[in-house]
C-alpha positions as CSV (number, residue, x, y, z in Angstrom):
1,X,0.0,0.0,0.0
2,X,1.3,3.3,-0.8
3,X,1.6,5.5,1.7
4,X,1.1,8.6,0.2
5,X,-2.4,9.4,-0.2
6,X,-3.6,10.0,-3.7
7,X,-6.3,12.6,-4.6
8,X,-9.7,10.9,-5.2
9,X,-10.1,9.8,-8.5
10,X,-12.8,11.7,-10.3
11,X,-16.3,10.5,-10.8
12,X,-17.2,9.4,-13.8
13,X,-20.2,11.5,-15.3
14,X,-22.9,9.2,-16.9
15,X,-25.7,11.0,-19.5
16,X,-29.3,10.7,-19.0
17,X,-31.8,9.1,-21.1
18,X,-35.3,7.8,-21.2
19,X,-36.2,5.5,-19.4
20,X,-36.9,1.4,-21.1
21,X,-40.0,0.4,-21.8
22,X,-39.6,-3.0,-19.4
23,X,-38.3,-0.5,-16.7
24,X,-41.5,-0.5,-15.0
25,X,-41.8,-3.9,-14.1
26,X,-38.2,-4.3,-12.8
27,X,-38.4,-1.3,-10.3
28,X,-41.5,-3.2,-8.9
29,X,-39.0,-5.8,-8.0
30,X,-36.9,-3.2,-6.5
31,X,-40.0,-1.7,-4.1
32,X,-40.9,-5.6,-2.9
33,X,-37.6,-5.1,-1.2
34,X,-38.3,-6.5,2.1
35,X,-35.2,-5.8,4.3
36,X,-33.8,-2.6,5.1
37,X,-32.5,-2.9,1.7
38,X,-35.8,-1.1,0.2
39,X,-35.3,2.3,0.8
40,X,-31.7,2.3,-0.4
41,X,-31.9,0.1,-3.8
42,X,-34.7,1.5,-5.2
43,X,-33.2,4.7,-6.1
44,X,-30.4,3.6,-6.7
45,X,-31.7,1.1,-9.8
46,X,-33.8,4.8,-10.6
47,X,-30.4,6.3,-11.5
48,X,-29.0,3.7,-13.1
49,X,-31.8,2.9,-15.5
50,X,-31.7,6.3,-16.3
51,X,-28.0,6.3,-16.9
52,X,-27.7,3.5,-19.2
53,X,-25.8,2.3,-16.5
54,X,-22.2,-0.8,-17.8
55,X,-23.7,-3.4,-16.0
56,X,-20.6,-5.4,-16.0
57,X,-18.2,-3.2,-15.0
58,X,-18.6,-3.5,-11.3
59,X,-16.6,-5.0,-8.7
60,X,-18.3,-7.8,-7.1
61,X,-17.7,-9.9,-4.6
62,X,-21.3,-11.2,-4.4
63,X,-22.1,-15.2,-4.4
64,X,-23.6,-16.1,-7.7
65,X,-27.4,-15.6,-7.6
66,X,-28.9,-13.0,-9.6
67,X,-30.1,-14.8,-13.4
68,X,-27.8,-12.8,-15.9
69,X,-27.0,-13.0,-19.2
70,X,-23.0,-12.8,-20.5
71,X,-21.8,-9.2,-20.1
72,X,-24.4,-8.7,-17.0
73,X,-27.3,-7.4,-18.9
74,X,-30.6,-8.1,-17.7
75,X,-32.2,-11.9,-18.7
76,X,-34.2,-12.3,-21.8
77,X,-37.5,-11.9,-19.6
78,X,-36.6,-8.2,-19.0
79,X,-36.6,-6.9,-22.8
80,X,-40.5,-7.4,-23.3
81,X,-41.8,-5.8,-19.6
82,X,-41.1,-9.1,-18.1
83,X,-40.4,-10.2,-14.7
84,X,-37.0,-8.6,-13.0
85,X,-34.1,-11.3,-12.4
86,X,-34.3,-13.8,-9.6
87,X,-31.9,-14.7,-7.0
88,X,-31.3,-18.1,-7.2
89,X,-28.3,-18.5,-5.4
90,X,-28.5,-20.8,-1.4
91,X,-25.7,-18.9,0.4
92,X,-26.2,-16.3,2.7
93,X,-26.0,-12.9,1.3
94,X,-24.5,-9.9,3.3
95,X,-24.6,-6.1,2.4
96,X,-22.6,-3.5,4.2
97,X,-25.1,-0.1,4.5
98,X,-22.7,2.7,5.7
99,X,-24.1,6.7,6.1
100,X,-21.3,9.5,5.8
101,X,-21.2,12.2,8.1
102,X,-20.7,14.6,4.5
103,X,-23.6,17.5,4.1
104,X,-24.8,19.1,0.9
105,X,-21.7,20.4,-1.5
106,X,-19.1,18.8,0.4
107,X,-16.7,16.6,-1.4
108,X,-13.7,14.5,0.2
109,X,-13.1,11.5,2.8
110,X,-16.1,11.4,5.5
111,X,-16.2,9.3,8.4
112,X,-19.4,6.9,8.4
113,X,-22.2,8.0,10.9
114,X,-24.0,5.1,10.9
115,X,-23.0,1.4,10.3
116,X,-25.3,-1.1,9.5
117,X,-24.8,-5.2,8.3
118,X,-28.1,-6.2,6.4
119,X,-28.0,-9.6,5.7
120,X,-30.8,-12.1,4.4
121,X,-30.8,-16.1,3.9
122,X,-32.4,-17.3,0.7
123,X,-33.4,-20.9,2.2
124,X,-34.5,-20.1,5.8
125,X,-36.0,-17.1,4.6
126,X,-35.0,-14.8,7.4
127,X,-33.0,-11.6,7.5
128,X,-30.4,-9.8,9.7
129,X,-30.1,-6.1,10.6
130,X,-27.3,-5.6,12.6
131,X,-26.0,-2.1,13.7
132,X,-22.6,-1.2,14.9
133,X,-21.5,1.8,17.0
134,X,-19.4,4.3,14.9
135,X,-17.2,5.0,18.1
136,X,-16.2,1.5,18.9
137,X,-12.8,0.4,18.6
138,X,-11.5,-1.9,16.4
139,X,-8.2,-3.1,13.8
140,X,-8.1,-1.0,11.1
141,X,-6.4,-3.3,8.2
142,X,-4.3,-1.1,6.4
143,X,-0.4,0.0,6.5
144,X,-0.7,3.3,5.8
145,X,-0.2,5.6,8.3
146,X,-3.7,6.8,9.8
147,X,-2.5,9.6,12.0
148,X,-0.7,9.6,15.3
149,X,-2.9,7.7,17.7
150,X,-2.7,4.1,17.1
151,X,-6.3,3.3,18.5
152,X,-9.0,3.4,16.1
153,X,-12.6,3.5,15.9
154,X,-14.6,1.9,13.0
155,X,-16.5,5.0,11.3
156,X,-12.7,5.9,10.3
157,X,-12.1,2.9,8.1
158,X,-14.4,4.6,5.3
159,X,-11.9,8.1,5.9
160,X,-8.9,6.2,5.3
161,X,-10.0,3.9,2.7
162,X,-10.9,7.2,0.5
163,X,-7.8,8.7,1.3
164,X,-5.4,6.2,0.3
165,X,-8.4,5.1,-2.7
166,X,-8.1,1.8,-1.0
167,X,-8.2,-1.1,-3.6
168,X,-11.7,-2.3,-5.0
169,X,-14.2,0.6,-3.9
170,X,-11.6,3.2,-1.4
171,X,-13.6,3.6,1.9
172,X,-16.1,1.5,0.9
173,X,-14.4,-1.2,0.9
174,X,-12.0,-0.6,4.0
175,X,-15.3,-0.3,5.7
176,X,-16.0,-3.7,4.7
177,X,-12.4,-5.5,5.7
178,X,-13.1,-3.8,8.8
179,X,-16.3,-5.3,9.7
180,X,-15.1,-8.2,8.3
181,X,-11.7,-8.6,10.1
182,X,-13.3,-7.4,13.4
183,X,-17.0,-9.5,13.7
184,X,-16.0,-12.4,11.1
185,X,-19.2,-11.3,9.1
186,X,-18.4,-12.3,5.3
187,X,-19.7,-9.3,3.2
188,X,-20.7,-9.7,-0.2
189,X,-21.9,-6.0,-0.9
190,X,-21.9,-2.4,0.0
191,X,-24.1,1.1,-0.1
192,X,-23.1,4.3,0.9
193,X,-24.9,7.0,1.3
194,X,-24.8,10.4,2.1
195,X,-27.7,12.8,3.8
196,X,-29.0,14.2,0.6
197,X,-29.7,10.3,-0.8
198,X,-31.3,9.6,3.5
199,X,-33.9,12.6,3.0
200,X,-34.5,12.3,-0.7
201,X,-35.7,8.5,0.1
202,X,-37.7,9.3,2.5
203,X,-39.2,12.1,1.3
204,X,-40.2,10.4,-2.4
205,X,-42.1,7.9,-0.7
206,X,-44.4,10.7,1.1
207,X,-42.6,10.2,4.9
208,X,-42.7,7.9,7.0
209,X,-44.7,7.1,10.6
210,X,-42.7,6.0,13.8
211,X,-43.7,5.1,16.8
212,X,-41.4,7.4,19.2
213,X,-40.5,5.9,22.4
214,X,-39.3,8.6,24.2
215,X,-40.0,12.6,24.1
216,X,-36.6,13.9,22.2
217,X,-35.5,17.5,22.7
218,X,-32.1,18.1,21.6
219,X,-31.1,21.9,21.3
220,X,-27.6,21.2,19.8
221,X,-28.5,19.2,16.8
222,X,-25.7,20.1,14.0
223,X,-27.4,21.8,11.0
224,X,-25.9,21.8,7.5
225,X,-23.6,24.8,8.5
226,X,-21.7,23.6,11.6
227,X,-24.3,25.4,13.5
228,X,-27.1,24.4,15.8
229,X,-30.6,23.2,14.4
230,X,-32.5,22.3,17.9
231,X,-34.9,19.3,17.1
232,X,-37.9,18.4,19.3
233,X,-40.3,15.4,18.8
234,X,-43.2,14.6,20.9
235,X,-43.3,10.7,22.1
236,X,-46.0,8.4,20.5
237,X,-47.0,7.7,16.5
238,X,-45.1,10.8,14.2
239,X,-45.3,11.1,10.7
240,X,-41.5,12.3,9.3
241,X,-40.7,14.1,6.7
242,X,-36.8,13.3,5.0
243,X,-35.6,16.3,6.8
244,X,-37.2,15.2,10.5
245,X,-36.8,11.1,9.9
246,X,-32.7,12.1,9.4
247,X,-32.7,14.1,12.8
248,X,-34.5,11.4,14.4
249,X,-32.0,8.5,13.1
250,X,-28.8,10.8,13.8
251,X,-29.5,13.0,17.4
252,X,-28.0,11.3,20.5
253,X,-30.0,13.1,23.0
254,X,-31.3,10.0,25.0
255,X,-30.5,8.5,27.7
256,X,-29.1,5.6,25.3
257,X,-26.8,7.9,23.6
258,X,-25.5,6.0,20.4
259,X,-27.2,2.6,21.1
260,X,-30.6,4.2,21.1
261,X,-29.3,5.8,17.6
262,X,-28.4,2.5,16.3
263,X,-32.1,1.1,17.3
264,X,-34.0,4.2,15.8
265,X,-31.5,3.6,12.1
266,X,-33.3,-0.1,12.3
267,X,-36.5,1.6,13.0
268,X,-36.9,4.2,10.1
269,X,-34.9,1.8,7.7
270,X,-38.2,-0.6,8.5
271,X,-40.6,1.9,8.6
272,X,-39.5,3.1,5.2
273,X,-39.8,-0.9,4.4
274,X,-43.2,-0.7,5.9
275,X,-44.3,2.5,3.5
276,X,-42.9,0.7,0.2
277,X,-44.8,-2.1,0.4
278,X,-48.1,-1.0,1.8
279,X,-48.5,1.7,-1.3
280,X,-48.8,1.6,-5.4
281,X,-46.5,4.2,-5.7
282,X,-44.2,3.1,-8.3
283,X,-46.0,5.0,-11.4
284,X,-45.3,8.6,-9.8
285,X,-41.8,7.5,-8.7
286,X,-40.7,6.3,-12.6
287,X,-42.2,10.1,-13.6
288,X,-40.1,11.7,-11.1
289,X,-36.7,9.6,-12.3
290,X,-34.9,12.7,-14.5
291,X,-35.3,14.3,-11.3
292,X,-34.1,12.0,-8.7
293,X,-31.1,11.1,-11.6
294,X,-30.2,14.8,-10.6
295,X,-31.0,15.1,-6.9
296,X,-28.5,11.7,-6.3
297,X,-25.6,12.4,-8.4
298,X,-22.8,11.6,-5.7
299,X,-25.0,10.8,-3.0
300,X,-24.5,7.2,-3.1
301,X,-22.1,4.5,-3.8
302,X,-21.9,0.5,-4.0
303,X,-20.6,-2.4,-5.7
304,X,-23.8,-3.9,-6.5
305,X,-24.5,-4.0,-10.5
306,X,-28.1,-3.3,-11.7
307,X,-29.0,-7.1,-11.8
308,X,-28.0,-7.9,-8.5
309,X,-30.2,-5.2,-7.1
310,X,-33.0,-6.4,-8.8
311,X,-32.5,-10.3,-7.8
312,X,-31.9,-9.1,-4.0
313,X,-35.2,-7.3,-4.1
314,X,-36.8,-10.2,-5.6
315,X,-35.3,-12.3,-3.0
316,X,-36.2,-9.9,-0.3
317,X,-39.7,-9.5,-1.0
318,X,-40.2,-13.6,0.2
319,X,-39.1,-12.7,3.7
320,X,-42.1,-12.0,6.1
321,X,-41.9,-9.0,8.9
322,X,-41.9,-11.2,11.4
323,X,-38.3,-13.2,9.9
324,X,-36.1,-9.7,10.1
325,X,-34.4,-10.0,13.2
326,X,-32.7,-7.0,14.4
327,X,-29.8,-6.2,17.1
328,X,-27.2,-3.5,18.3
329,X,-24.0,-3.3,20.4
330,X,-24.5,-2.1,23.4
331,X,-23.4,-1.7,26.9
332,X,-24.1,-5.2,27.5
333,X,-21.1,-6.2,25.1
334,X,-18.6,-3.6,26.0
335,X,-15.4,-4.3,28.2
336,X,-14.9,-0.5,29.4
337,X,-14.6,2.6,27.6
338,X,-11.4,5.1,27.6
339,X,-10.3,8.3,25.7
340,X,-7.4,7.5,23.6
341,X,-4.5,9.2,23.2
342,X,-6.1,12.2,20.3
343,X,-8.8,12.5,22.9
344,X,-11.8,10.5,21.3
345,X,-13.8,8.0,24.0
346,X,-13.8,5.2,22.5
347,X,-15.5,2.0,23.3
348,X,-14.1,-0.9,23.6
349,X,-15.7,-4.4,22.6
350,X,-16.0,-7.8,24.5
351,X,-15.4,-9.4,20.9
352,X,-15.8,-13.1,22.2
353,X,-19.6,-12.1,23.7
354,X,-20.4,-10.5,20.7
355,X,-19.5,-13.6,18.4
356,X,-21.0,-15.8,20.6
357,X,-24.0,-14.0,21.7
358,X,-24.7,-12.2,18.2
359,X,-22.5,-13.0,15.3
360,X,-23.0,-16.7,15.4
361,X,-26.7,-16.7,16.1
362,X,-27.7,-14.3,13.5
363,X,-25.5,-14.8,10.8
364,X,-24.4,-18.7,11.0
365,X,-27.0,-20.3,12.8
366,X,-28.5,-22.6,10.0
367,X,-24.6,-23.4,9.7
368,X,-23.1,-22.3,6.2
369,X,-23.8,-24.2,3.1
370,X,-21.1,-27.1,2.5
371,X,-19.6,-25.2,-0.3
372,X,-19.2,-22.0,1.9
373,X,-15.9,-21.6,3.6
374,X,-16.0,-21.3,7.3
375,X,-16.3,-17.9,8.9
376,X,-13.1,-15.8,10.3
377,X,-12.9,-13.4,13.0
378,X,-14.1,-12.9,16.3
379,X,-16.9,-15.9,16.3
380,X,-13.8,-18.0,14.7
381,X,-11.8,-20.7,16.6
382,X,-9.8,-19.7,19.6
383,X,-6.7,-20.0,17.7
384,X,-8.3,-17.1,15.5
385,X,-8.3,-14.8,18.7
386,X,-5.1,-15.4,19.7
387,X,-4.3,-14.1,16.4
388,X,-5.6,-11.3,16.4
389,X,-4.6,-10.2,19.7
390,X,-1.1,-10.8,18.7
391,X,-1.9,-8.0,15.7
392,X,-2.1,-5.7,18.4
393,X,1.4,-5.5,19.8
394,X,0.5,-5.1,23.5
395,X,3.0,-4.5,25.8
396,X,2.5,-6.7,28.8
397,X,3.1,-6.8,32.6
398,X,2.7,-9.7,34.6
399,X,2.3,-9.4,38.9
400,X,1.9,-11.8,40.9
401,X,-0.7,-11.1,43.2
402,X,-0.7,-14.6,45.5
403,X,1.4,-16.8,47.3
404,X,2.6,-19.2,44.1
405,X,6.5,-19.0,43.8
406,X,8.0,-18.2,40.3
407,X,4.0,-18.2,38.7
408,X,5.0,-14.7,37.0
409,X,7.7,-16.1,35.0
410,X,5.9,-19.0,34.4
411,X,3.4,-16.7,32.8
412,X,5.5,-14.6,30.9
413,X,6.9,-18.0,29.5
414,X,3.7,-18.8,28.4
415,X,2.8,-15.5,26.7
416,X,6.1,-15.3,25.5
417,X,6.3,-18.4,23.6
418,X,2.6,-17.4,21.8
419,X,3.9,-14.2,20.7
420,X,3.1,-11.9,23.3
421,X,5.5,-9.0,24.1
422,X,5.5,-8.9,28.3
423,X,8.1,-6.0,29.0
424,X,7.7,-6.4,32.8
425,X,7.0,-9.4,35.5
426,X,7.7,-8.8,39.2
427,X,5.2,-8.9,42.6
428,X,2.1,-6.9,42.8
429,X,1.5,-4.3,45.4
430,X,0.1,-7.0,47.6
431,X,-0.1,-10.6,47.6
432,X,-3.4,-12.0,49.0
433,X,-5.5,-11.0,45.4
434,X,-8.1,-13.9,45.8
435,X,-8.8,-13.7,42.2
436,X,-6.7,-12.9,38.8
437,X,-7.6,-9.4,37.8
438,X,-6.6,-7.9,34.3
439,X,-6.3,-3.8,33.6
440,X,-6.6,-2.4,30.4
441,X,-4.8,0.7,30.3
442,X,-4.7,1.2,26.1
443,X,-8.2,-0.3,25.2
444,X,-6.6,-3.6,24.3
445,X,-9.7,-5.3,23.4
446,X,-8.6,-8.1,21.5
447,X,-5.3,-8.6,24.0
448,X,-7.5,-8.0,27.0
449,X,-10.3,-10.9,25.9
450,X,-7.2,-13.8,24.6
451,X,-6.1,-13.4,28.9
452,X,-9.6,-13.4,30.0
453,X,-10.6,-17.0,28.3
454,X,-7.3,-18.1,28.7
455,X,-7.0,-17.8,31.8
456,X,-10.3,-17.4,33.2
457,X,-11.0,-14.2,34.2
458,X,-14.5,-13.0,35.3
459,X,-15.8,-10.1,33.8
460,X,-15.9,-8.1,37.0
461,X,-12.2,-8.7,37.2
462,X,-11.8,-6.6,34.1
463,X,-10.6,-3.0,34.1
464,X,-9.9,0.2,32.7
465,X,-7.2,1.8,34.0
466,X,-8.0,5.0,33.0
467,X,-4.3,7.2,32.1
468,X,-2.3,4.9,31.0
469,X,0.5,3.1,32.0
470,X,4.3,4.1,31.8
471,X,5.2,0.8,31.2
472,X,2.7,-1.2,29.8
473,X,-1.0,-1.5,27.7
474,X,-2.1,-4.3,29.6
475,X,-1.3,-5.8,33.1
476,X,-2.5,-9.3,34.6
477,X,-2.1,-9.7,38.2
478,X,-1.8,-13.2,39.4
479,X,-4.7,-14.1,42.1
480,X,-4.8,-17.1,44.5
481,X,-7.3,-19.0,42.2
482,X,-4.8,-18.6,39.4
483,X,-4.2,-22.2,37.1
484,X,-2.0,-22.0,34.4
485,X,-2.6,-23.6,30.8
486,X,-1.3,-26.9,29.9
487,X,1.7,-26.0,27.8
């Protein structure tokens, strides 16, 4: 990877047309989206039927499923007004839905405001909305330099994957290594897009209705200037507008903060779900194209080709209401939070709760198909973890807090020998610790979780230590109930 960032390169500038006479039919497909895919994809197949869109020059890492002819043009069905393609592939299919923190007329790398992992299985006929917090820490993978700080959180991987025009799709797709790498989610797509492409969804399907849970009054809400546009709802049923349904999916002032954000993103992406399929709206909406071709220029981007779209819809319009599961990371899966060292508080995961209390029930728990590789990351094999917290170059120090002779070097020997880097062992300030107690002093999170299993340390045993540590990231101190591993 070079490390030089390059300027973006520029967008390519597509001409508008008419659109084809079996165009009507296949944005059907696209409005029987039932997933949180619906409010994204149909516009998105607006502007490219409009565009005379390559169909086969994008890059793909979907699982075959979609019926296309050579070159990626739609099937022979489509010429006449028949039906839109089919998706007839029997793997689970994964799409990455980012939203960049980028206003009206601004250009440039943007950090990603919301994260969200749609994901739908063709054979059980269930789907997957899974949000992520944009302040939670994770492994960023890319050599480049990405500023001083070491410690990253995941809505930068979109930044930095624009800035070094990261191979196949920038910050797109360093936003979807990241997820990837860090929740061993295999993602086969991704959509971005920006505030403009929120509102103008929302606001060409006549709004939306919510159930609020909670009066919101937030005085501070950021307007489109870096300035302050207060926003006030009322609890119970609202109808939104594109303008109010953004300010309800992007203000933090709940109780909940950024968890409560995630769950109202799931809520408006189903209520717009919810509008699209209740209404016949698709005749007005195929008038309105030339215009919407114009309004979402630049306000979106994804790897997804025109065909693909239409199959996904398809597919997605076979999964009931009641089959779309939805969770978010919360405080329940959270090891301790900490301001890192440019001053951001960032939260740091429990990665091996998360895989085993979310990952792996939502996403692999019909087991993947016997042609499907196994799944990598954090709901991966225990050697996988030890893996990645080796990535994370910890520096190490080991106390012994009880009354076993010689059990500090004995652990350091043992960290040692699995690639750990332990910089200090001695006694701790005391040694009548009843139980082994780790601190985490840099928001080691994958480190911090490898000692925890390994050696079995109780979640109440697990700290922050707040400033950090002169001498190391990470310290265990040896407690009276303290086994160590068979070699």
């Amino acid at each position: 990877m070079n490390p030089n960032p390059r300027p973006l390169p520029p967008r390519r500038q597509r001409r508008k047309t008419t659109l084809p006479d079996w165009s009507l039919g296949a944005l059907i497909g696209m409005f029987l989206a039932a997933t949180g895919l619906a409010g994204y994809l149909i516009f998105i197949g607006v502007r490219d039927f409009v565009a005379e869109l390559d169909l086969g020059g994008s890059h793909s890492t979907g699982p075959a499923g979609a019926q296309l002819t050579p070159g990626g043009t739609p099937g022979a069905n489509a010429g006449g007004g028949g039906s839109a393609p089919q998706w007839t592939g029997t793997d689970r299919v994964t799409v990455l839905v980012t939203g960049i923190d980028q206003r009206q007329n601004e250009t440039g790398p943007a950090h990603t405001d919301s994260i969200m992992v749609l994901s739908a299985d063709p054979l059980a006929k269930t789907a997957v909305m899974f949000s992520i917090p944009r302040d939670l820490k994770v492994q960023i993978p890319l050599d480049s330099p990405m500023g001083e700080c070491p410690d990253h959180s995941i809505n930068e991987a979109n930044f930095w994957g624009d800035v070094y025009d990261y191979p196949g799709g920038g910050g797109p797709a360093l936003a979807v290594e990241t997820v990837s790498l860090n929740f061993g989610i295999p993602i086969n797509y991704y959509v971005r897009i920006n505030f403009v492409a929120f509102e103008t969804v929302v606001d060409q399907i006549g709004g939306i209705d919510v159930e609020v849970k909670e009066t919101i009054d937030d005085p501070t809400y950021p307007d489109a200037t870096y300035g302050y546009e207060p926003f006030y709802i009322e609890a119970g049923r609202q109808h939104l507008s594109g303008h109010d349904a953004l300010r309800y999916a992007r203000t933090r002032a709940t109780l909940g903060g950024d968890f409560e954000r995630a769950a109202r993103q799931q809520q408006v992406v189903l209520a717009v779900r919810d509008k699209v399929l209740s209404l016949n709206m698709m005749p007005s909406l195929v008038g309105k194209a030339p215009q919407l071709y114009d309004t979402l220029t630049g306000s979106y981007v994804t790897n997804m080709t025109l065909n693909q779209m239409l199959a996904l819809a398809s597919l997605a319009s076979q999964i009931p209401r009641e089959n779309i599961r939805t969770a978010v990371i919360d405080q329940k899966y959270l090891l301790t939070e900490y301001t890192s060292c440019n001053g951001r508080q960032l939260l740091v995961p429990d990665v091996y709760k998360i895989g085993n209390e979310l990952i792996q029930p939502l996403f692999f728990a019909s087991g993947p198909a016997p042609h499907s590789s196994a799944p990598t990351g954090v709901a991966a094999a225990p050697g996988n973890m030890l893996e990645l917290a080796t990535v994370e170059g910890a520096r190490l120090s080991v106390q012994n807090g009880s009354n076993i002779l010689g059990i500090a070097g004995k652990v350091r020997d043992y960290l040692t020998a699995r690639g750990f880097n332990v910089v200090e062992i001695g006694n701790a300030d005391r040694l009548d610790y009843p139980s082994t107690v780790i601190i985490d002093y840099s928001g080691k999170a994958q480190t911090t979780r490898y000692l925890a299993e390994t050696f079995h340390v109780a979640g109440s045993n697990i700290f922050s230590g707040g400033a950090a540590s002169p001498n190391a990231d990470v310290r265990v101190i040896i407690g009276a109930d303290f086994v160590l591993p068979q070699q």
